[in-house]
N, C-alpha and C positions, 0 to 999 in steps of 0.2 A: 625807403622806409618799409613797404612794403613786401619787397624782398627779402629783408632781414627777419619782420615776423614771419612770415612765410617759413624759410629754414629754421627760425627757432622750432617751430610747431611742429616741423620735421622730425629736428635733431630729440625733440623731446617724445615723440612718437616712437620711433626705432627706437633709443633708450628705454622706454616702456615694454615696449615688443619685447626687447632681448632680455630685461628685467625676468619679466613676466614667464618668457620659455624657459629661462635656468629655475623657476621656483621647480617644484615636482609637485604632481598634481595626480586625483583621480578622473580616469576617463572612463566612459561608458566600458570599454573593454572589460581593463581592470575588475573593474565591479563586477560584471559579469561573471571571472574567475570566482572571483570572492564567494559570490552567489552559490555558483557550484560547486564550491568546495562547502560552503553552508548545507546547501541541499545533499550532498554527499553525507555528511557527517549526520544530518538529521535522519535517514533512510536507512542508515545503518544501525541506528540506533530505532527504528521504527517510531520516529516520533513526525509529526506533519507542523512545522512554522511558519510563521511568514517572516522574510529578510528585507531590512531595508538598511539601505544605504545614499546615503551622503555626501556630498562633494565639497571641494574644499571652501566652498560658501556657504556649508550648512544649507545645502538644497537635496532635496529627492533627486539622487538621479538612476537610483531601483529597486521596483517595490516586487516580493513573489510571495504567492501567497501560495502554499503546495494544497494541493488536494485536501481536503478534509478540514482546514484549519479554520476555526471557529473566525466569523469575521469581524470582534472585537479586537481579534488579535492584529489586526490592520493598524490599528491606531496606536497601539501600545508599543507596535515595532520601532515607529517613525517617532514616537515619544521618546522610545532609549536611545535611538540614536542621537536625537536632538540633544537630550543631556549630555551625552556623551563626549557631543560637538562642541557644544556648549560650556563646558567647564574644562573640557581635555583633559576627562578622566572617569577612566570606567563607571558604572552607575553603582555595581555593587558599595563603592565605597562608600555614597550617600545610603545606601541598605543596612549596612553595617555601622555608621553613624548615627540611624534611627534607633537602628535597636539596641545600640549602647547609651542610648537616652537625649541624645541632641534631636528634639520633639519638634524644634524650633525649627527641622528644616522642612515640615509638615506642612509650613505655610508658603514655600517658596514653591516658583512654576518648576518643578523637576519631578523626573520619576526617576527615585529612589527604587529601584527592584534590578538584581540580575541583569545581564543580556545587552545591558549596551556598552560598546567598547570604540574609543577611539583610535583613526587607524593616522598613525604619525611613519612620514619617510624623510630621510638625513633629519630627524629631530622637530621636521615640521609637520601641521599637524594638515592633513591632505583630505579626512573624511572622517567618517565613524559608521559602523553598523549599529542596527538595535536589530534583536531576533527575539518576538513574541509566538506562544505556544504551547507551550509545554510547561512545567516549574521554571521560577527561575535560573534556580542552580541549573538545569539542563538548557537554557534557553543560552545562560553563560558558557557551558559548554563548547555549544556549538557554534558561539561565536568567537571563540578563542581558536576553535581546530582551524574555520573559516580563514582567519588571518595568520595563523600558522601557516596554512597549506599556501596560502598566497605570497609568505616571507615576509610577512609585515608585522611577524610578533615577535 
């Protein structure tokens, strides 16, 4: 009997394992490209943000804040991307909801602004950035080039 739980726990193990590797996921690397291609585009444009980014659990796994960047903007980065995570679908949408008059969504935990985008691979959704800094529409910007330059838009 005890043999037999034993290889269930196994066989249920490995299935998990191999499950789990065919998903597609964000790793520290990845992010890091992302990042620099965020910072790239922001430097070109002379504007200083901070990037955060998200794993495919809805966790921090990178926050930069460049030179100069005001450090409220820390909070508001990791906010868009949450949203972002979070409903699986860019923030500006809930921006653009607001101001066509759904006031209603003024109550809910989201930040409605610019700047967070979720980053989906084969169709699933693997992370999200938010990029606080600048306006929104630039903060949008720069994280559309961010996941362009990475082949994830």
């Amino acid at each position: 009997m005890k043999h037999i739980f034993t290889t269930l726990i196994l066989s249920i193990s490995l299935f998990t394992l191999a499950h789990a590797q065919s998903q597609p996921y964000l790793n520290l690397e990845s992010a890091m490209k992302i990042a620099d291609a965020a910072q790239k585009k922001a430097i070109s444009e002379n504007w200083n943000v901070v990037i955060a980014i998200l794993d495919q659990g809805g966790n921090l796994i990178l926050l930069r804040r460049m030179d100069g960047t005001q450090i409220g903007s820390i909070e508001i980065a990791q906010l868009k991307a949450k949203t972002a995570f979070e409903f699986k679908r860019p923030t500006k949408v809930f921006e653009d909801l607001i101001k066509g008059g759904a006031v209603h969504l003024t109550t809910m935990p989201i930040t409605a602004v610019e700047g967070g985008l979720p980053i989906f691979k084969d169709g699933i959704i693997i992370g999200s950035i938010g990029i606080s800094g600048v306006t929104s529409a630039q903060d949008g910007i720069i994280a559309e080039a961010a996941l362009k330059a990475a082949g994830l838009m």
